[in-house]
C-alpha positions, 0 to 999 in steps of 0.5 A, a space after each residue: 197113314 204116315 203122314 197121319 202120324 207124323 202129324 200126329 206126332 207132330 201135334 203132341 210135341 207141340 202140345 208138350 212144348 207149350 205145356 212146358 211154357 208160363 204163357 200167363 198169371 199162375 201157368 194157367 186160368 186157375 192161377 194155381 201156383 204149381 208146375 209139373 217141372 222136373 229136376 229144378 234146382 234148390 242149390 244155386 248161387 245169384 253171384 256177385 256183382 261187379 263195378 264202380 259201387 253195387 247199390 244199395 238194396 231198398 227193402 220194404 218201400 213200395 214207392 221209394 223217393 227219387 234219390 233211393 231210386 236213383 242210386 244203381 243204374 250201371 253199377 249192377 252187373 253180375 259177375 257170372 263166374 260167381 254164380 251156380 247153376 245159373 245160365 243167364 242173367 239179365 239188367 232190370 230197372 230199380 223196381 220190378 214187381 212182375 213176374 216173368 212169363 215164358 212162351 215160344 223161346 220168350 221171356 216177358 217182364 215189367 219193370 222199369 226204366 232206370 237202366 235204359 235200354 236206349 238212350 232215346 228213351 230216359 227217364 221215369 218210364 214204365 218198361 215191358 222187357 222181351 228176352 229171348 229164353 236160351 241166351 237171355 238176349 235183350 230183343 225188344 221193350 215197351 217204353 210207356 212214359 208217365 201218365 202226367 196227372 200226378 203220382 196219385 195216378 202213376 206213382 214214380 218209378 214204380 214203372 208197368 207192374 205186370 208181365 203180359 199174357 201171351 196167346 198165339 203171337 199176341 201180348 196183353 199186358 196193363 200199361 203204366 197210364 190206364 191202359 191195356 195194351 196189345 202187343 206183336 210178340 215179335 217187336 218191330 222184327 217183323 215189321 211194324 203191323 197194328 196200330 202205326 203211332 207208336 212214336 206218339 205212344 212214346 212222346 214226352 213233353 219238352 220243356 216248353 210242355 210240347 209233346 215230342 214224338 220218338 220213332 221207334 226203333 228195331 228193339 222197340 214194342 210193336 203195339 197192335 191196339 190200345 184200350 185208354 180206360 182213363 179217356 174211354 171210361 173216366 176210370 180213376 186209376 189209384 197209384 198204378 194199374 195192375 192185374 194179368 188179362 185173362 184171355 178166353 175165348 177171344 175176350 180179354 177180361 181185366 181190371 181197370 184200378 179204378 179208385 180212390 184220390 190222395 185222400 183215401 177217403 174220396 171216390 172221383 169217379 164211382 160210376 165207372 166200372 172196376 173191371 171189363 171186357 175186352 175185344 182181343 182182335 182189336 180191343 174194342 169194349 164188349 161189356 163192364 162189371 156194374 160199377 158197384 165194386 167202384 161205388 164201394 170201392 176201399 183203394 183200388 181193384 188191382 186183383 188179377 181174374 180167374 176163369 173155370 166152369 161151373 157144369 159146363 158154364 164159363 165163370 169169370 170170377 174176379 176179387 175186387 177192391 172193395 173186399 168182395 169176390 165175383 163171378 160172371 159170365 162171359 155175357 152181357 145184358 143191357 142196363 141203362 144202355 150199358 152192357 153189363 156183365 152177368 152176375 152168377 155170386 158175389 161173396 163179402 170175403 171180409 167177415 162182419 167184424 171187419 166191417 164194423 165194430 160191436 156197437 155197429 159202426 163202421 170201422 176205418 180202413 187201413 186200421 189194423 182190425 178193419 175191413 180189405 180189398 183183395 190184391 192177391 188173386 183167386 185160386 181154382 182147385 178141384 172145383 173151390 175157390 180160394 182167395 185171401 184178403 190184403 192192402 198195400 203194403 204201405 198200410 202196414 200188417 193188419 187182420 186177414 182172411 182165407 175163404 174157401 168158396 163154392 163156385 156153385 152156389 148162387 146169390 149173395 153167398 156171403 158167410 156161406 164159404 165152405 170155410 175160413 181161416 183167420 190165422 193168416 194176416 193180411 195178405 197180397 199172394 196168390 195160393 199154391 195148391 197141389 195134394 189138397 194142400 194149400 201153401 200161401 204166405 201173409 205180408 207179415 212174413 210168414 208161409 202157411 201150409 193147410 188143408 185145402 178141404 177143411 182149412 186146418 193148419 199143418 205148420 206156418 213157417 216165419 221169414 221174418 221179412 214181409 212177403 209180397 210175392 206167391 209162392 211157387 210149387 214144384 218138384 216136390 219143394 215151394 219157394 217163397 221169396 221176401 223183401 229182404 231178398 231171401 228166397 227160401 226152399 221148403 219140401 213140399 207136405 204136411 210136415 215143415 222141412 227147411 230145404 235151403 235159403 237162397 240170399 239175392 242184393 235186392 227184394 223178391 216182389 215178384 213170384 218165381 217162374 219153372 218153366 222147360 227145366 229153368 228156375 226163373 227169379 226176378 229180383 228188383 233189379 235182375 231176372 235170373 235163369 237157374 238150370 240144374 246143372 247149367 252153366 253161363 251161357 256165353 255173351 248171356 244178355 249182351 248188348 
């Protein structure tokens, strides 16, 4: 009997203690933006840095030019005795649009490299970073270089735009190159295991065009398998490839950036599909989505999916790049000799007059009042679906859209949402809702608060900076980060209270992560870990 209950006991804490992590995307497969954390801090200090010259903060520019992307390797250092409650600090690269995961004593974001860990790997590279959660110690990075096709494919600097989903001691993240790539949470520390060409995976081209193999070394990523979409399907990844996996039952679900070319108006590859399915074992493809969203596709499927049961069903519900949501079973059937994802609904999340004017034609994409992919990620609460219309960035403000919709439903259920909101403009955030309560900004800058059953608004709150990032909720406050690197605090409810704002040196891309008591906030440039009460922890993040 005692052992029975030590066990036991033992198996409760472990639950705790891995409810307590952000293991992926949204804390869990309904990427609802909410922590149950308690004592997180609103009153913190970023610090001041120190060196030769701080550099200069780039707001407002999704791929800036080689010279603004150059300006601030080495000269970026945080001063730790300035800042507040504040444990650690850890160096970036100049962009970062990943959000940190924390799992098992780990913390996971992409960047890029233009603070280079290792001087064997310099230059333009996509970087996932692995620090250990209590010191801020640098343990091991992926170093993905470019993808060599031109930027359409994979913009400069922009580097590996998510963070990986951790199950078990497996990372699943999107490369930089068209790839989803499987990853020993341990790096090389345990030996190098899966695949054995990771000096290959990280060969770049001499100047006589011959690629040069790097061997990896101890703070290296130890890849398990990868899954080359752009060699294996023919997928025409647009800029970059984005999206969290979503991991069940053994199954990796991810989008593939199919897209358009530099025109913006050409679709190279509308065969192949938006979004598939993956082996987690070994990344072998098990199914695709029908290549409809490809065919129909307005720039690029960057959205990250969703999971929740609809009576006892799995439903993998996935917004895709042509405006549309869907939602599938974790199936196939054959088609043509493919095996095509089931289809349970699909739903138009752009009304009819985003898509064509009054005298019914078709209005042109990027223009203010025309139609929009989806970038933002859809939201499960209390049996809804939540999701909202955007574009990149770079195409400015324009006309947007919140939908409530019921998974339920079958078909074709478009215009049949349980409701919609049109107050909010185009957005690229993923909600936060907690207390039937919805909270999700617009890239115009301004945070909206909303009744998750019925859609009525209760305040909207202006940060006069564009926001790119979601919003977090937790212990009774939500923060919401912008571009200009103001991070502001507002009480969680029905009415609008100013709690404080928060001043970083660079933009807020990424979302906010509270995880085992510590605030985590990544910057452009650095991750921090904020802890009520905390103070420097020593030697945080040294080399």
């Amino acid at each position: 009997m005692k052992l029975k209950t030590t066990l036991l006991l033992a198996l409760i804490s472990a639950t705790a203690l891995q409810a307590a992590d952000w293991a992926e995307w949204g804390g869990g497969k309904t990427r609802n933006m909410v922590s149950d954390e308690k004592n997180i801090p609103s009153d913190f200090s970023p610090g001041t840095k120190y060196g030769p010259k701080a550099a200069p903060k780039i707001a407002g520019r999704l791929r800036p030019n080689a010279e603004q992307a150059n300006k601030g390797p080495g000269a970026e250092d945080i001063e730790m005795s300035t800042t507040k409650n504040c444990l650690w600090v850890a160096k970036l690269g100049s962009q970062t649009y990943g959000t940190p995961i924390i799992a098992d004593g780990k913390v996971y974001i992409g960047t890029n490299n233009e603070s280079p860990r290792d001087p064997k790997n310099v230059g333009d590279r996509g970087i996932v970073m692995c620090f250990d959660e209590k010191t801020g110690d640098f343990l091991w990075q992926l170093v993905s270089p470019k993808m060599g096709s031109g930027k359409v494919n994979d913009w400069e600097y922009l580097g590996i735009c998510a963070s990986p989903t951790i199950v078990g001691n497996r990372a699943y993240v999107p490369g930089n190159r068209c790839q989803i790539i499987c990853l020993d949470v341990e790096g090389m520390a345990n030996g190098n295991d899966g695949m054995k060409e990771e000096a290959a995976f990280m060969a770049v081209p001499d100047k006589d065009g011959k690629l040069t193999p790097i061997e990896p070394g101890a703070q290296d990523a130890d890849i398990i398998w990868v899954y080359d979409m752009y060699k294996e399907l023919g997928v025409f990844q647009h800029n970059a490839t984005a999206g969290y996996p979503l991991v069940v039952d053994g199954k990796v679900f991810v989008p593939t950036c199919n897209g358009v070319d530099w025109t913006h108006t050409n679709i190279p590859s509308p065969q192949s599909p938006s979004f598939i399915m993956l082996d987690a074992e070994n990344g072998t493809l098990l199914g695709e989505m029908d290549h409809v969203a490809s065919e129909r596709v307005l720039h690029c499927s960057w959205s990250s999916p969703t999971y929740t049961e609809v009576d006892g069903k799995p439903h993998i519900i996935f917004a895709a790049g042509d405006g549309w949501v869907y939602s599938m079973a974790p199936e196939t059937e054959k088609k043509d000799d493919f095996d095509i994802l089931k289809e349970y609904w699909r739903y138009d999340a752009n009304p009819p007059e985003y898509r064509k004017n009054e005298a019914g034609e078709p209005i042109k994409y990027v223009e203010y009042d025309g139609p929009s992919e989806i970038i933002g990620t859809p939201v499960v609460y209390e049996g809804l679906v939540y999701v909202a219309i955007g574009q990149d960035p770079e195409h400015g403000e324009g006309v947007g859209m919140l939908s409530c919709i019921d998974p339920k439903l079958t078909g074709d259920i478009s215009g049949k949402a349980v409701w919609t909101f049109k107050g909010i403009e185009r957005s690229i955030s993923t909600a936060a809702i907690k207390d039937g309560l919805i909270y999700i900004p617009d890239y115009t800058g301004r945070l909206f608060c909303l009744d998750a059953k019925t859609g009525k608004e209760y305040w909207k709150f202006d940060t006069k900076g564009h926001i790119w990032a979601s919003p977090l909720v937790v212990d009774g406050k939500v923060y919401i980060g912008n571009e200009e690197g103001e991070l502001f605090i507002l009480a969680e409810g029905k009415e609008m209270k100013e709690l404080n704002t928060i001043e970083f040196s660079s933009p807020l891309f990424g979302g906010l992560v509270a995880a085992n008591g510590c605030l985590y906030v990544a910057t452009n440039t650095h991750l921090y870990c904020f802890k009520e009460g905390g103070k420097p922890v020593a030697a945080a993040g040294a080399e």
